[in-house]
N, C-alpha and C positions, 0 to 999 in steps of 0.2 A: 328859246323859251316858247315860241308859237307853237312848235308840234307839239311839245308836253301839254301844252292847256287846248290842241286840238282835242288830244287823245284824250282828256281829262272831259271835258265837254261831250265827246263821242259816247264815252263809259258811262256819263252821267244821263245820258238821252236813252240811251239803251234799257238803263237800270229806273229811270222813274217812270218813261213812258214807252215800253217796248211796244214793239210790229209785231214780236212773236214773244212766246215763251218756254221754256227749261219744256221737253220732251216734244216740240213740236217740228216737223221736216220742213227743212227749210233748202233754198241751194242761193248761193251767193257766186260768183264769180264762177270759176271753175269746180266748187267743192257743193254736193250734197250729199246732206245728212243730217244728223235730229241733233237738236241742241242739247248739250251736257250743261250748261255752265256759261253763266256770262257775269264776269268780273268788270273793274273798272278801266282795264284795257284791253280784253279783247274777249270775243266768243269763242264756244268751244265744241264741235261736232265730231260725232261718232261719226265715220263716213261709213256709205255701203260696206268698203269691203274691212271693217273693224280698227281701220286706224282714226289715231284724235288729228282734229287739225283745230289750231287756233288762231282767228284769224283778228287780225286789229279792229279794233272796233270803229276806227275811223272809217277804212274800208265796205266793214258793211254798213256804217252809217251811207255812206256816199253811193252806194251799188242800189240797183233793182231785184228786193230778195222772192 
């Protein structure tokens, strides 16, 4: 039950008080690229070279973006 209401927490910080927003370049961990889409559990980046990665939104909650 704890990762469910992480990930639900993470979704929910993302979505009321984001760092970034939908069309802006952003790199988290290994992956950059401009944000498509951010759901209640995870974000979602066009990367340089045209693929999507979605990355849990706990992750980039917890990372320096």
């Amino acid at each position: 039950m704890k990762p469910a209401l992480e990930k639900l927490a993470a979704g929910f910080a993302l979505t009321t008080r984001p760092a970034f927003k939908i069309g802006d370049d952003i790199g988290v961990k290994d992956f950059q690229g401009t944000v498509l889409e951010i759901t209640g559990r995870s974000t979602v980046l066009r990367l340089r070279d045209g693929r999507r990665a979605h990355l849990p939104n706990t992750d980039v909650v917890d990372e320096t973006i």
